[in-house]
N, C-alpha and C positions, 0 to 999 in steps of 0.2 A: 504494500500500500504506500510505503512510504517513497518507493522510486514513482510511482501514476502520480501522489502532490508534486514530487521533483519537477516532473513533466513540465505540470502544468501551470507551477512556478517561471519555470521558461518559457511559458508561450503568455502568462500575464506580463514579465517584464517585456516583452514585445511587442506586449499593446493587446491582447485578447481579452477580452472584459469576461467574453463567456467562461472563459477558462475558470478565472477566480469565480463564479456562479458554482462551478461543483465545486473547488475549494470550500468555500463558505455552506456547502449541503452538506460536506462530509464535516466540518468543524463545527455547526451551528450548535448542534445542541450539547456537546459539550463541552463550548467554551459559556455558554448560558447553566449550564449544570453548575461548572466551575466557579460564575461569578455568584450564583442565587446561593453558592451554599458557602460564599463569603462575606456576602449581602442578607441576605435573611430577606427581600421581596423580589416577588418578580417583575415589576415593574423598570426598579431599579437594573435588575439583572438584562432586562431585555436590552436598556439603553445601552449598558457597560458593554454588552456582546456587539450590539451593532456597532459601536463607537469602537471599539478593538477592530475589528474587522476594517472600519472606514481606516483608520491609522495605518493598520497594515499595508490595505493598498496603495496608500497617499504614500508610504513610504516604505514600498517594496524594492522600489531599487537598495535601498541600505540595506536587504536582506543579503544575508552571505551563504549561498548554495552549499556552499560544505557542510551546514548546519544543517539540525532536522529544522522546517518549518513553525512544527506543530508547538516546539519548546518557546521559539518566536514569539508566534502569537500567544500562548501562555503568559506570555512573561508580560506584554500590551499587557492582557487584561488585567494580570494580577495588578497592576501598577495604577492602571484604571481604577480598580474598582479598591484600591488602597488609597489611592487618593478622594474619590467618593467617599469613605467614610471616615476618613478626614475634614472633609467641608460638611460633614450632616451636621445639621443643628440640632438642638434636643429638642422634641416637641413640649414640654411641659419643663415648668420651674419649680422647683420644691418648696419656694415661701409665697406660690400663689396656691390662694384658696379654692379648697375643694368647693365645686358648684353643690348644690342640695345641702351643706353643713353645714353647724352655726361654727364658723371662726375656726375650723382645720383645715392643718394645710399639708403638703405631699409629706412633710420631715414629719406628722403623725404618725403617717402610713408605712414610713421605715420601718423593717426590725428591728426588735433592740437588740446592742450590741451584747447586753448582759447574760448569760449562760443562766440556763434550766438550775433548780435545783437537782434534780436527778444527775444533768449533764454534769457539773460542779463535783459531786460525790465520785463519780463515774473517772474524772480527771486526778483527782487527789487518789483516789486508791490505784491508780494509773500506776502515777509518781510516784508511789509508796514500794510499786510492786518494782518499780526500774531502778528504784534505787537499793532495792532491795539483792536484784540480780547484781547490779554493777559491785555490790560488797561480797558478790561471791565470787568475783573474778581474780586470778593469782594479783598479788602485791603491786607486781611491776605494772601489769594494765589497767589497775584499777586507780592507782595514784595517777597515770596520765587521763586517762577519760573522764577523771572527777579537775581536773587540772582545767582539761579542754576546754566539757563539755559542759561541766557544772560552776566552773569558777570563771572562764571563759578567758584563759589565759594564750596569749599568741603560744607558737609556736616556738619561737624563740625564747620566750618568758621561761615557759617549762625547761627550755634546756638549760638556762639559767639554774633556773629552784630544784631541778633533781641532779645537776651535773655532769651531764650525760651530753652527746653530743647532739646536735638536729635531726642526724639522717635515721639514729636511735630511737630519737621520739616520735620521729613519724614511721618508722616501722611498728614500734608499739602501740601508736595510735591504730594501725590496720589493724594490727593483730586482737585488738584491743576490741576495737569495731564488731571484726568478725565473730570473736567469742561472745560478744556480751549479744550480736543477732540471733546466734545459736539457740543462746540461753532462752531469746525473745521468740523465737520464731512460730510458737502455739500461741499469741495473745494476737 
């Protein structure tokens, strides 16, 4: 398939309009796939694909035959339609008021950001349980991953405070990793 677009890549830079008509039958619907499922309407999508397509022709002489086509024109629309939703404006404001309610507005209708009480209980015995594993792990990986990952010391810092060289701590850091995934690996 990809030598018949070749073809007839060479017969539209030579002025054959028909040509690019099956180009654009064999690409239409999925570079319209492509844009609707970066887009979220199809409105939007229809325009992005026709507008990729019109680009490509207007600038198919800049097209470079050794390439495939098809990546080509991908790459139009991704840019196309990367830049549509770049310029989309929001349709609604969060400090304007909801129509039909006395005095709410969208930041009512936000989530809270505050955690369940279930969820809360759920997190702490979490915690309880990983710190529990990381105190079963031998001496030497447990002082680094409590260094790292709980005191949030660089990398350097550690090599500092245990005396050890870098390329050490970050060997026992994997190793450390790895053991303590083991330990987690049924939660």
């Amino acid at each position: 398939m990809d030598q018949i677009i070749r073809e007839k890549i060479k017969l539209v830079k030579k002025g054959d309009q028909s040509a690019y008509e099956d180009v654009v039958s064999f690409f239409q619907n999925k570079i319209y796939q492509h844009c609707f499922r970066m887009l979220g309407n199809a409105h939007e999508a229809e325009d992005i694909a026709q507008e990729a397509f019109i680009r490509a022709y207007v600038n198919i002489h800049s097209f470079d035959d050794k390439r495939k086509f098809s990546t080509w024109l991908y790459r139009i629309a991704t840019n196309l339609t990367i830049d549509r939703i770049r310029k989309r404006k929001p349709d609604y404001y969060l400090d304007a008021e909801v129509k039909g309610t006395d005095g709410l507005d969208m930041y009512s209708q936000l989530a809270s950001k505050d955690r369940l009480p279930g969820e809360e209980v759920e997190s702490i015995e979490l915690q309880r349980y990983i710190h529990q594993e990381i105190s079963g792990l031998p001496p030497k990986y447990r002082s680094i991953i409590m260094l790292r990952y709980l005191e949030e010391f660089s990398l350097q810092e550690i090599s500092d405070i245990l005396d050890i060289p870098l390329g050490t701590v970050k060997t026992r850091i994997h190793r450390g990793r790895e053991a303590l995934r083991k330990r987690l690996r049924h939660v």
